[in-house]
C-alpha positions in Angstrom: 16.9 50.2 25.7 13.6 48.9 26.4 11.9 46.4 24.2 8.3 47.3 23.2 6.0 44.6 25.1 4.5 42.3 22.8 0.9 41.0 23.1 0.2 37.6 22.4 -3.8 37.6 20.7 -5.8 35.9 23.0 -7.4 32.7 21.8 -11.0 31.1 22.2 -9.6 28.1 23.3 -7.6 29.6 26.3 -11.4 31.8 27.1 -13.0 28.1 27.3 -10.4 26.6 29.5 -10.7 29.3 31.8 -14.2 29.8 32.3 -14.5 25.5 32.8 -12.0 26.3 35.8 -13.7 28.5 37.4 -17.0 26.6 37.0 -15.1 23.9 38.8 -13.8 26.0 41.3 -17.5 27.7 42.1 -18.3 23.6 42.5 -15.7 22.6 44.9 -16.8 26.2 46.8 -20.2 25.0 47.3 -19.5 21.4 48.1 -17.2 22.9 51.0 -19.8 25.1 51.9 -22.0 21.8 52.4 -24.7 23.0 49.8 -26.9 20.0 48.1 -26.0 17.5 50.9 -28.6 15.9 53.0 -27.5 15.5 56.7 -29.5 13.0 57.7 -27.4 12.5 61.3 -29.0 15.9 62.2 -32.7 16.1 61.1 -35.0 12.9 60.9 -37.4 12.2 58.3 -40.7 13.8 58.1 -43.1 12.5 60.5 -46.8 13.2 62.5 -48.3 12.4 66.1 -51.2 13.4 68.0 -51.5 14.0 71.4 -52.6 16.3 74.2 -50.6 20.0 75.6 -48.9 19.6 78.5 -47.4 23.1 78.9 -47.2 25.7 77.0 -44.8 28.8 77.2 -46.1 30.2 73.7 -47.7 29.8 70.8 -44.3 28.9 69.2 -42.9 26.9 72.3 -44.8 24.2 74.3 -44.7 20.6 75.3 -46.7 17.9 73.8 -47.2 15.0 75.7 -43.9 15.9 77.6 -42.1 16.1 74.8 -40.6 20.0 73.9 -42.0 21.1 70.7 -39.9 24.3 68.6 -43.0 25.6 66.6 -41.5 28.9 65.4 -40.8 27.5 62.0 -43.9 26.6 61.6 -46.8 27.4 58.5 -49.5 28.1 60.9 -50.0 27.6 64.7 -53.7 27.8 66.5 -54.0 31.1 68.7 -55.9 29.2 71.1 -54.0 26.3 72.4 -54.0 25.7 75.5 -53.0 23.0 78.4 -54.7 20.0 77.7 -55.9 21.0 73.8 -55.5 18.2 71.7 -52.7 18.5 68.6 -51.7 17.2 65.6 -48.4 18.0 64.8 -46.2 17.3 61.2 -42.6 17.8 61.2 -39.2 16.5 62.3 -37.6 15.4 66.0 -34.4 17.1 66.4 -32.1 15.8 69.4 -35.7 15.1 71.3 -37.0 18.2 70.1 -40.1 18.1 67.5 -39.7 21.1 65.3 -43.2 21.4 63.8 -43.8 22.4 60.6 -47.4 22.4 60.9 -49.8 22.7 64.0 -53.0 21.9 63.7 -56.0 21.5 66.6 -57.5 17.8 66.6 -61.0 18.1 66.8 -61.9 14.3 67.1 -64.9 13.7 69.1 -63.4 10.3 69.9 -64.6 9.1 74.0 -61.9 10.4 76.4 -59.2 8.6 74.1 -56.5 11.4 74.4 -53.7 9.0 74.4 -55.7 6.0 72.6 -53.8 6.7 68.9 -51.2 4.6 67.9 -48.1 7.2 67.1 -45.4 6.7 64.5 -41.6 7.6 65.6 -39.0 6.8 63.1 -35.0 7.8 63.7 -32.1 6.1 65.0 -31.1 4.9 68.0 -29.5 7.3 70.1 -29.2 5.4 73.6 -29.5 1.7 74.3 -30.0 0.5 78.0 -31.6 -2.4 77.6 -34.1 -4.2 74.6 -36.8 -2.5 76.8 -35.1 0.8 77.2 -33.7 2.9 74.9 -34.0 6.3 73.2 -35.1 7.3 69.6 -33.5 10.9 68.5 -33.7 11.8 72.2 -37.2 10.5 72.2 -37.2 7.7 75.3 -38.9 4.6 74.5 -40.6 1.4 76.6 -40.3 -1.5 74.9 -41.7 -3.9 77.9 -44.8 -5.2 75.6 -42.2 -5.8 72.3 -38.5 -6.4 73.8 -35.9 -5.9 70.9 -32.2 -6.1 71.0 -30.9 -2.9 69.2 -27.8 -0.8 68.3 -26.8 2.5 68.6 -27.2 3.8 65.0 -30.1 1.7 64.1 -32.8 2.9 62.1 -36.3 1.5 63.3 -39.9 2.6 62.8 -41.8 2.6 66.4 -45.5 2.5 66.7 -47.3 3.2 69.9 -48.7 6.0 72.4 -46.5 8.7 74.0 -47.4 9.0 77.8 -45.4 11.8 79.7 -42.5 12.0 77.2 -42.6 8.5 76.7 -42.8 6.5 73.8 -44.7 3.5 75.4 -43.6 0.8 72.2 -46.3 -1.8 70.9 -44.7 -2.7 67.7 -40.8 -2.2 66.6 -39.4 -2.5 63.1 -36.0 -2.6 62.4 -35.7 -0.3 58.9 -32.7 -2.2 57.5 -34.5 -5.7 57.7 -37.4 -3.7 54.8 -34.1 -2.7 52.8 -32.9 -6.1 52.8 -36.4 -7.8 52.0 -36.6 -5.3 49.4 -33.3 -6.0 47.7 -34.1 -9.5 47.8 -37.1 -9.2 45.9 -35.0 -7.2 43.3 -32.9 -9.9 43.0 -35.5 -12.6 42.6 -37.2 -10.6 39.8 -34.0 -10.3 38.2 -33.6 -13.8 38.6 -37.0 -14.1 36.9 -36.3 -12.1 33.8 -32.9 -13.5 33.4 -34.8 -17.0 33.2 -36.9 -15.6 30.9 -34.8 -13.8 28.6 -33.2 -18.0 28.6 -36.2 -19.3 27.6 -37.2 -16.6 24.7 -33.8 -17.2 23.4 -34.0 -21.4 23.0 -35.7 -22.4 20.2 -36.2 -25.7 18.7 -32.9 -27.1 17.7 -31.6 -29.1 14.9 -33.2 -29.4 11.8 -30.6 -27.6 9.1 
């Protein structure tokens, strides 16, 4: 004979315990997923340059300087550009691609200086031939006037003018040497206060 089933009341305790697990479990989902990670291997920081259209297939695909840039994510991009208009562009380099997030026409009335503005290209080195050749997130750069001995990996801020695809370098910075001036500032502040803190605590002695 059968035994009636018997049901065991079920208790806040166990309701709490369960609903921590799944919150734990939703967690470990989206970490897997790779959601709030920054991959900073694939996409560069945020960065601007100006410089002239060399080709243009589209409004949302054309070539700045010789370098390909992907503007279909873009806010807004000018109707009228054409070969040889004059751009500013804001957004990311992307295995040598600039993926713009912004567009804009450069209306300086600057004297035939298309490719007079210095340029900013910050990433890490993707190719090293030689401390006068080497690549930038795709981007090749000439270092003849500023020579540097790099590694692949390295994260340096270049400054210069971009001539047919070509970062042409006039000043180098190595990121990591910033980082380390930075922390040793830190430490020389601390340094500071602790020796402060010393001399706040000592008093005049003796005297009971």
């Amino acid at each position: 004979m059968n035994k009636p089933t018997s049901f065991i009341p079920f208790s806040p305790f166990r309701w709490n315990a369960i609903k921590r697990a799944t919150a734990v479990l939703a967690l470990a989902s989206l970490a897997a997923c790779g959601g709030g990670s920054d991959d900073e291997s694939a996409l560069t920081t945020a960065k601007s340059f100006k410089g002239v259209v060399t080709d243009v297939v589209s409004p949302s695909s054309f070539t700045v300087d010789g370098i390909p840039v992907d503007a279909s994510g873009a806010q807004a991009t000018p109707q009228s550009l054409t070969t040889g208009s004059r751009v500013e562009l804001h957004g990311e380099v992307v295995n040598g691609v600039f993926v713009a997030r912004r567009v804009e026409l450069d209306d300086d009335d600057d004297d035939d200086d298309d490719n007079d503005d210095d340029n900013e290209l910050e990433g890490r080195v993707t190719a090293f031939t030689s401390p006068t050749s080497f690549s930038v997130d795709g981007i090749p750069v000439d270092a003849t006037a500023v020579p540097i001995t790099l590694a692949l990996g390295d994260e340096v801020e270049i400054h210069g003018v971009i001539v047919n695809g070509v970062m042409q370098a006039s000043r180098i910075e190595l990121e990591d040497d910033d980082d380390d001036d930075d922390e040793e500032d830190d430490d020389d502040d601390d340094d500071d206060d602790d020796d402060d803190d010393d001399d706040d605590n000592s008093g005049p002695s003796g005297g009971n």
